[in-house]
Every structure is written in C-alpha cells, then in structure tokens.
N, C-alpha and C positions, 0 to 999 in steps of 0.2 A: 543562345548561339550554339550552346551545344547537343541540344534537340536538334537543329536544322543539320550539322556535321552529321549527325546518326543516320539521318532521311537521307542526306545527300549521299553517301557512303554505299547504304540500302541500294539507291539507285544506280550508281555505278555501276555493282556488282552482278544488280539481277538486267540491268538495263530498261526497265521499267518501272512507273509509278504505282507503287503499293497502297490501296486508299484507305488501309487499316493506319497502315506508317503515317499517312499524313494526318489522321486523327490525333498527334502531341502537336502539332503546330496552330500557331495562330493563324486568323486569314490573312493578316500580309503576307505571312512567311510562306504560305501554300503557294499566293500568288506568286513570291519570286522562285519556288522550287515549278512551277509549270513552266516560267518562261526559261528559265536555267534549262530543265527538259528540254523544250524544244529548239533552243536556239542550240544544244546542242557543248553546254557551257558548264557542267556539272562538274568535271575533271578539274577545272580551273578555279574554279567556284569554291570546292576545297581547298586548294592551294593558298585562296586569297582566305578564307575564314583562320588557316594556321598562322598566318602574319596579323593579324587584328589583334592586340596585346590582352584586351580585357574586354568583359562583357558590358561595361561603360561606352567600348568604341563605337560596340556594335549596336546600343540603342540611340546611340546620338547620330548614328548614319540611319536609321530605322527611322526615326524622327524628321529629317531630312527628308527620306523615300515620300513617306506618311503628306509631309507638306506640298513635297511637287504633285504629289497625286492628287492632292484636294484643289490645288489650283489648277488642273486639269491639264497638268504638263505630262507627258508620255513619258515618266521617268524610266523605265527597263530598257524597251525596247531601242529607239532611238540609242539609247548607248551603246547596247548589245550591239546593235549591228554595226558601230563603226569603231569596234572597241576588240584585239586579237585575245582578249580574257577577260575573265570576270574582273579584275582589280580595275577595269576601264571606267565602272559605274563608279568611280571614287572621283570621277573627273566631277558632279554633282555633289558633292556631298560630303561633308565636314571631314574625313580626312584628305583630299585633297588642299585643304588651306594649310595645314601643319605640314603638309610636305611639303609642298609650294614654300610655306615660313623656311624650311631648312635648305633646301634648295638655294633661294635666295643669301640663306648665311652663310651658305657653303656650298658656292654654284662649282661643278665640274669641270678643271678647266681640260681646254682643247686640246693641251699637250700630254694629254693622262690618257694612258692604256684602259679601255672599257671592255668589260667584261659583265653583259645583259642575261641577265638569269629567270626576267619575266619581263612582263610588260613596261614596268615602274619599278624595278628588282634592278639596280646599277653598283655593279664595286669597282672599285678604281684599283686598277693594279699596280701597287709601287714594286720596280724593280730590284729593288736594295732590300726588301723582307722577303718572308715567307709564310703562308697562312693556309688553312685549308680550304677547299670551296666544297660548301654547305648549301645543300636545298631548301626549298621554305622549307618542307617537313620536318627538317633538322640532318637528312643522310648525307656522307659525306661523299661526294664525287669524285675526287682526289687532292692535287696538292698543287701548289703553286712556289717556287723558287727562284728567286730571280725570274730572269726573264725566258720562264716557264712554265706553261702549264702543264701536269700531268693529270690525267682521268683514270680510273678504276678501271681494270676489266674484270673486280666483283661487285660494282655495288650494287646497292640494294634496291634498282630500279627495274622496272618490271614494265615500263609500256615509254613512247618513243620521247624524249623530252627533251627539248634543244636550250644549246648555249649558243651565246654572238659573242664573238670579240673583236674589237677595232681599235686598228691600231693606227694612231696621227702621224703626221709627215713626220719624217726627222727620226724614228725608229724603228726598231723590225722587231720580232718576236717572237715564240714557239710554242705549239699546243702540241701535244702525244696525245692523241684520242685512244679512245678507250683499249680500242683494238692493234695498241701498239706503233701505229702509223704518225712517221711524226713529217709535221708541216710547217717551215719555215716561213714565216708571213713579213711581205716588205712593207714599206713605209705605204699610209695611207689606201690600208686593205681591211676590210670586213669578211669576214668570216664565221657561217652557221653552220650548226653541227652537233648531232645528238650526244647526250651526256653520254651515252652507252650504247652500243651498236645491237640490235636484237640479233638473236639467231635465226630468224628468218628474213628475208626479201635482201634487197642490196644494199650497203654501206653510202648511205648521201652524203654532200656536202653542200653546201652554196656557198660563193665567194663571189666580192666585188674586189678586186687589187690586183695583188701577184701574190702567188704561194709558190713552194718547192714542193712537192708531195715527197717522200717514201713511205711509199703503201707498205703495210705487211700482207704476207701471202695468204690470203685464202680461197681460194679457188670455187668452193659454195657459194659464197657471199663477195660478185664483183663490186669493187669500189669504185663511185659516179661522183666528176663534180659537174657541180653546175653551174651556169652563169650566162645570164640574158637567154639566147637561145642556142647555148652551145651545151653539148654534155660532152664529158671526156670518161669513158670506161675502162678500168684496169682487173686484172687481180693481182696485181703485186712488181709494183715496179718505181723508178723513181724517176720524176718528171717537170718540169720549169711550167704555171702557168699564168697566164697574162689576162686582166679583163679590165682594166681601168676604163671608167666610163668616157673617160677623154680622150680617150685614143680610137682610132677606126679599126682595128683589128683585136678580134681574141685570137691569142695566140697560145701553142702548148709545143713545147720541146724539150724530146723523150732523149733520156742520158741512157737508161736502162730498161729492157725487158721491151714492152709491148703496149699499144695504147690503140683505142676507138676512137673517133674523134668526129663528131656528129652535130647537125645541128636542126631543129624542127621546122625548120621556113622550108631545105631544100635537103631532105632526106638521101636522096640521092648520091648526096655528095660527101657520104662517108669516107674518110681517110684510116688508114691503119699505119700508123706510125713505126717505123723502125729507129733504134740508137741513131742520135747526128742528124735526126732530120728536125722541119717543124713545119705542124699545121697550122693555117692562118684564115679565119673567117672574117670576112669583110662586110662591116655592119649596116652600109651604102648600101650593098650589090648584091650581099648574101652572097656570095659566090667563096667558095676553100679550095685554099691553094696547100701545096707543100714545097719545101725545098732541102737541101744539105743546109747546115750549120756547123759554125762553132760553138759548140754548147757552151764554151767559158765567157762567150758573149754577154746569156741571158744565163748566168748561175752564180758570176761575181759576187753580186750582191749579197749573197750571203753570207761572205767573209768582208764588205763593208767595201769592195771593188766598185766601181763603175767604170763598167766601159763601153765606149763609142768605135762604133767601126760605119764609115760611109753613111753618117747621119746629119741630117739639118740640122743648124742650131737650135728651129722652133720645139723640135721635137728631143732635143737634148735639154731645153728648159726646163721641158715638163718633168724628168726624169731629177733634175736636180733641185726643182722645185721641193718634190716628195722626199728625198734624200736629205735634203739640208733645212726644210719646214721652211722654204722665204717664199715671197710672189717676185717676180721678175718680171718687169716691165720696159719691154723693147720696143724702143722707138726708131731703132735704127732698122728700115725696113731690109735693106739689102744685106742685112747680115743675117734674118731671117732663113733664107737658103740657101747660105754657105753651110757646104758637108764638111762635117769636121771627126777626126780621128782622135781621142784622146782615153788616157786612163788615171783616174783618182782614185780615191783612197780614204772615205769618210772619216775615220778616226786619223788621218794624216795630214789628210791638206782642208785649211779649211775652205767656205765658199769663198773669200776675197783672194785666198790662193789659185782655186778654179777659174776667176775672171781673169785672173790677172795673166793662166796661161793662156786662157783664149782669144786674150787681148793681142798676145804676142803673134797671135798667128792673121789676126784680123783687126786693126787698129780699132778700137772705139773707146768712148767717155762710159764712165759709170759711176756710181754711189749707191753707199748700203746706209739705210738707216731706219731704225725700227723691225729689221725682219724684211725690207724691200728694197729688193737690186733696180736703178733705173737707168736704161743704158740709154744712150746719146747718138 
C-alpha cells in the first residue's frame, strides 16, 4: 500500500505517469493507478488510502478487486463513474460490509447535525461539546463549539476541498468560513463550502434551505452563492437567502451593502439589490421580481422569531413544519387559504401553543401525536 501512496503522490505532482515509477508495483496496482489517471481520481484516491487502518485492509480489498475481475465483472470502472471519490469502490468490496456492520449499530439519527467531510466521511455534530475538525490527512480545519463551526484562515490546505453541513428541521446553526464570513443556517438547510477559500478565483457556496450571510470584505475575491439556478454575488455585505425546494421562489433580502442577483435560464433578468428590498425567482416562469420589505420579516429567525405577515396557512405550514420538526396534515381544505398574521417564538411557545393561537383566529379540530399535527 505504500508503494502505491509514493506512485500516487509522483502523479499528482508531476501530473503524469512515470513508467520508471510504476516499475515498484504489481500488475493489479498499475491497473488501478491507469484507471485512477484517467478517470481523473488520483487526489481522492490518496485520501481514501490515509483512512485504510492497515495493510491487512488493503489486501483483503485487493483480493476482492482480484475476484471480480476473474469473474469478469467490471470492477473500477463502473464504480468510478458513478461514484464522486475514490472511497466509492468500497461500495464492492470487503470494507463496505464493516461499515455497513456499524452503521447499522449505530445508524445516524435524522435529528443530528451532519457534517460530510468525504464521500462515506459523516460526523455527527453534538451541540453540548466541542472537538476539532480533522481531514483524512490528519490537518486540522478548525473548531467546532456548541452550535458552531469555526474554519482556519491558516490551514494547511493547498488545493479546493469542500465540507457539507445539514442541518434537520427543529434547529438552526453556524459555520465561520474560513474567510471570516459567518452564516447563520435555518432549520432543514444543506450547505457546501470549501474548507479554505484560495487566493485566486471567487469565494463559492452551494446551499439548499435559508442562510443569513455576513460576507467579510474582500473586494479581489467576489463572494457567490449558489443554488438550483440562481447565483447571488457580493463582496461584503449581509443578506437573508431562501431556496427550500418546496417553495416556488428563491428568494434573497439585502439588510446591508450591495448584492447581484442572477439567474442562468434568463440572464437578462439581473437585479442589483439595494438595503429593504428583495429579489424573488420564480421556478415556474423563470421570471425575477423585486420589491421593498421588511427585513425583520425574513431575519427573525435567527433570534428563534417567526413571523407571518399576509400569508396562507398552507404556506405558514411549511414554515413551521421546519421550525418545530412535525408534518402537519390538513384536512380542512378552507383553511388552507386563509391569510394569517401571526408572531412566535421557538424557545417560547411551543407548537400546541401555535395551533392553539391559530385556532382562535379560525375555528378548527386538531391532534398532535408522535411528531404529527392532524387538523379536522
């Protein structure tokens, strides 16, 4: 195994196959350093070799390789390609069943903060410690605190490496990316994002949910997030944004500074946001709108607020679905679009307090039991 780490390394570096180099390896091993080459998988490929514990792992997975091959299954390839890293080829092959075995002893539950560091690389983030977050390699990225993350803006990374963190209904969270920018994330939001921002090109993001941004300023390197086919560009400002998959609008509303707000179906329709306003792509029509707001509309949440101004109840459901982690099952059709005006208080009131005020305002039956509201 650690003949092939040295080849692999070789190859990184020079970005090509050296046919002296590959004279210490065997012919399996050659075989999986051409296909690693070309699929383009070398980077990752080391990653996965620093987590294999011992060189017992790696010839009872070699052994594996060896047998699909003989019975004339396509072991590399096939994986490779539907597989975002080398660790994918374990989905074959004898350590996939000992993960699988702990997995199963210790399945992740749905209510735990996830924080994905590779492909098969899952830590569970409890709010009540605090631990460092460690690369395979072993480098330390930063730090996590309560319901924090914080990232290095020295470490010891050198080429673009992403984290995901998702966060399940019922809580909210916080990363400080590397570059200082910190991101408030609501309940039932995904979020990708490099360990360390390079000094060249632009500052990315991807996000599925709602985040708060405050960018920090740098003016060289604009800050973009992303999501389905919106991008929102800053360099340094703080701003509300919206992409839950279940809703028909990505929405973004700028508290401070300046913002681009762009989408790739219909280019054209670039907005440039000022303080108090907000842009809204509609995922139907494709078509962005703006208008004035109240920012303390969509920024509540942060301090554990929710608030309704001139909203249906179908679409105030879904809102406290993800705030309070229940399904809510409405059978009362007519109360579906009643616009309702209300303000809660996650740490105050809880959800049977919430039905109970929306009761008052619009008669209906309901019962909570197990995590599901069913209204009458």
């Amino acid at each position: 195994m650690q003949k092939l780490k040295s080849v692999l390394v070789s190859i990184e570096q020079s970005g090509r196959i050296e046919m002296d180099v590959l004279q210490k390896l065997t012919q399996e091993e050659k075989e999986i350093v051409n296909t690693l080459f070309h699929e383009n998988l070398v980077s990752e490929a080391l990653v996965f070799l620093e987590e294999m514990d011992t060189d017992a792992e790696w010839h009872l997975f070699m052994e594996r390789a060896m047998v699909s091959k003989k019975q004339k299954f396509p072991f590399w390839r096939p994986i490779l390609k539907y597989a975002a890293i080398f660790v994918g080829v374990m989905v074959t092959g004898y350590l996939v069943f000992r993960q699988n075995d702990m997995v199963n002893q210790n399945p992740i539950s749905e209510m735990s903060i996830k924080l994905k560091m590779g492909n098969d690389n899952v830590k569970v983030i409890q709010e009540e410690s605090s631990q460092q977050i460690i690369s395979a390699s072993g480098k330390v990225l930063g730090v996590q605190k309560g319901n924090r993350i914080s990232y290095k803006v020295d470490s010891e990374i050198s080429e673009l490496v992403y984290n995901e963190l998702e966060i399940p209904f019922g809580k909210i969270f916080e990363v400080e990316l590397s570059d200082g920018t910190l991101v408030h994330l609501n309940s039932g939001t995904k979020i990708k994002y490099p360990v360390k921002f390079l000094n060249t090109g632009k500052r990315e993001v991807f996000i599925e949910g709602e985040a708060y941004f405050k960018v920090a300023k740098d003016k060289n390197h604009p800050f973009v997030v992303h999501s389905d086919q919106v991008d929102v560009e800053v360099l340094g400002t703080e701003f509300n944004f919206s992409s839950y998959k279940e809703d028909t609008e990505i929405k973004t509303v700028l508290v401070e500074g300046s913002v681009s707000m762009s989408n790739s179906l219909r280019p054209e329709d670039q907005l440039v946001l000022v303080p108090g306003t907000k842009g809204a792509w509609n995922r139907v029509s494709h078509h962005t709108h703006e208008e004035k707001v109240d920012v303390d509309l969509y920024t509540g949440w942060i301090k554990g607020e929710l608030v309704f101004r001139d909203i249906s109840f179908l679409d105030m459901a879904k809102k406290l679905e993800r705030s309070y982690n229940v399904v809510i099952e409405n059978n009362n059709e007519p109360l579906s679009g009643k616009i309702l005006n209300a303000r809660f208080h996650v740490d105050i009131e809880s959800i049977d307090d919430v039905m109970k005020s929306i009761g008052e305002l619009h008669s209906f039956q309901y019962t909570i039991k197990n995590g599901k509201i069913t209204i009458d």
